[in-house]
C-alpha positions in Angstrom: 30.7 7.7 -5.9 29.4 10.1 -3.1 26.0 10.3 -5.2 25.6 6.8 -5.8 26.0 6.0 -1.9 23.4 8.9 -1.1 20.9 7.3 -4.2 21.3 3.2 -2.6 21.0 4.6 1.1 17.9 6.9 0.3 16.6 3.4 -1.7 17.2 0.8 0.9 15.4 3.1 3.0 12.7 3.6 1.3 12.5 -0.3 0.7 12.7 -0.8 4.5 9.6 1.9 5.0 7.6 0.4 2.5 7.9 -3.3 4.0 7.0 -1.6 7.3 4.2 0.4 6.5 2.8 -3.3 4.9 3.2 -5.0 7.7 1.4 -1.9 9.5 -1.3 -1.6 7.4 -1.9 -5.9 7.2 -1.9 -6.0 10.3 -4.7 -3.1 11.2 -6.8 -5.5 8.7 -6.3 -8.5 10.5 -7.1 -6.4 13.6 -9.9 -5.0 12.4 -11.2 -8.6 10.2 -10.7 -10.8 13.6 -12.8 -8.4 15.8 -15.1 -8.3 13.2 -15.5 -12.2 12.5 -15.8 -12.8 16.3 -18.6 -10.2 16.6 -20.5 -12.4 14.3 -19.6 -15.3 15.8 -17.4 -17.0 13.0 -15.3 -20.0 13.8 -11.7 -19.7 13.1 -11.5 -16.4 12.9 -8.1 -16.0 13.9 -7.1 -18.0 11.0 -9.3 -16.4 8.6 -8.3 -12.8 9.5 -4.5 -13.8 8.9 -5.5 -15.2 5.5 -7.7 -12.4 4.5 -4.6 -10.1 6.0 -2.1 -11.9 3.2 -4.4 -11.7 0.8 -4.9 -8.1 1.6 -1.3 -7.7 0.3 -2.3 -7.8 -3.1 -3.3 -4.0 -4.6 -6.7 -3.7 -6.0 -7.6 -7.9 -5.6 -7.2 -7.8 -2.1 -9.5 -8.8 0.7 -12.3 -8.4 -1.8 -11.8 -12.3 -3.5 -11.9 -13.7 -0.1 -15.1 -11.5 1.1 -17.3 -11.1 -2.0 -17.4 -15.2 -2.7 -18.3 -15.6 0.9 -21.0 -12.9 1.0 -22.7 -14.4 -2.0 -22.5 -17.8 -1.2 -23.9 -16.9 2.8 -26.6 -14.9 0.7 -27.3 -18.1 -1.5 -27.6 -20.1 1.5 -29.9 -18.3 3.4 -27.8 -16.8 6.1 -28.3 -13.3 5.5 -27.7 -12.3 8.7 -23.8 -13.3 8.3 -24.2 -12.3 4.5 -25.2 -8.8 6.0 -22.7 -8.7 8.7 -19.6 -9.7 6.6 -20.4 -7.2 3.9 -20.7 -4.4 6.6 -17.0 -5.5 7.9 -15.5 -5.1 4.5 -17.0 -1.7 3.7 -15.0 -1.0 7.2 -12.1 -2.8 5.9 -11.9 -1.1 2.4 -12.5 2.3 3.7 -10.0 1.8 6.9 -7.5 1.0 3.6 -8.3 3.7 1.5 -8.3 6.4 4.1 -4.6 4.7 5.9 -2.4 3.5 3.1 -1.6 6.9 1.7 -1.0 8.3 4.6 1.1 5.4 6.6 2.4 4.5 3.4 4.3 8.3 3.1 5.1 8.5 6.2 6.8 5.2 6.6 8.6 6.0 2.9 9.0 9.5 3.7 7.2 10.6 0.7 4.1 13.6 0.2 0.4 11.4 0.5 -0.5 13.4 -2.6 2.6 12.7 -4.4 1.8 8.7 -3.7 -1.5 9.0 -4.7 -0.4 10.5 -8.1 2.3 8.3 -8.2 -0.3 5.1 -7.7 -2.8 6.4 -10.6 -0.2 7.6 -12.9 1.7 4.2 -12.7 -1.8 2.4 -13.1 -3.0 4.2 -15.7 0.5 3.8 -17.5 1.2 0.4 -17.1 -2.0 -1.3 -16.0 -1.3 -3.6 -12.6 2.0 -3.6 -12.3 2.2 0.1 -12.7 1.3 0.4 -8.9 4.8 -1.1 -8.0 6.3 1.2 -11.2 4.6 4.5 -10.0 5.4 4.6 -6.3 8.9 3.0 -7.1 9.4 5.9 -9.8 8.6 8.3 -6.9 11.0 6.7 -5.0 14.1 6.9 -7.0 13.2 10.6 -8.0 12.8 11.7 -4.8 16.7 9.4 -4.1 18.4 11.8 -6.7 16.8 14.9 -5.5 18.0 14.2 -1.4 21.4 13.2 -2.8 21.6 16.6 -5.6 22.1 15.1 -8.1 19.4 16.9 -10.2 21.4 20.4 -8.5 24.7 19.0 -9.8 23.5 18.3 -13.0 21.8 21.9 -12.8 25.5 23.8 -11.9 27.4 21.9 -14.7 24.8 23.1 -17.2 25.0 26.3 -16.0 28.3 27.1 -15.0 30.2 24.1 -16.7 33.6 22.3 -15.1 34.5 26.1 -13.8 32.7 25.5 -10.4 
């Protein structure tokens, strides 16, 4: 009973961490999306930077299905100059992402960046998109068990049986 306390506590914490360090990390791309779209002079940029911030929620789709179609069709149109500017803001968005998640994402879940990393392509490459829910979540419960020793329980009683 002890174990299985230790196991939900160390999950609902992890949970908690992970909805936090969302939250964090939409909300550095609405920051940085709003100061961008008002730079180049874009109407409604306070409402487009919160959408493109949802949208931003979604691993690997992302803020990429609301950029890309704009970029082309500002290309298309002739307004390179906005075509030009609003591909330079999501190079800064994706790489502001790439280079924050890991680490805000372990620290807010308490987990190693390289571990979450691993966890992310391992969980990808094992089970396609839904595998970077799977991987980090795996991580998660792993890393549960270990802080409540249950793997050093399971460990003694193999080793020294009941005696102990």
């Amino acid at each position: 009973m002890q174990h299985t306390r230790a196991i939900l506590s160390e999950i609902k914490k992890a949970i908690t961490g992970f909805m936090k360090a969302q939250l964090l990390l939409v909300a550095m791309t609405i920051g940085i999306v709003l100061i961008g779209l008002i730079i180049l002079k874009v109407e409604h940029a306070l409402v487009i930077a919160l959408c493109i911030g949802l949208v931003d929620l979604l691993p690997y789709i992302g803020s990429g299905t609301v950029f890309l179609p704009w970029i082309i069709y500002s290309a298309m149109t002739g307004n390179l100059s906005l075509a030009i500017g609003l591909g330079i803001l999501y190079i800064v968005v994706l790489i502001q992402r790439q280079i924050s998640e890991p680490k805000v994402l372990s620290k807010s879940i308490g987990l190693n960046p390289l571990a979450t990393l691993v966890a992310l392509f391992v969980g990808l490459k094992w089970f396609g998109f839904l595998g970077l829910v799977i991987g980090p979540a795996s991580l998660v419960v792993w890393q549960a068990f270990r802080n409540a020793g249950v793997f050093r329980d399971i460990y003694e009683y193999i080793r020294y049986g009941m005696q102990k």
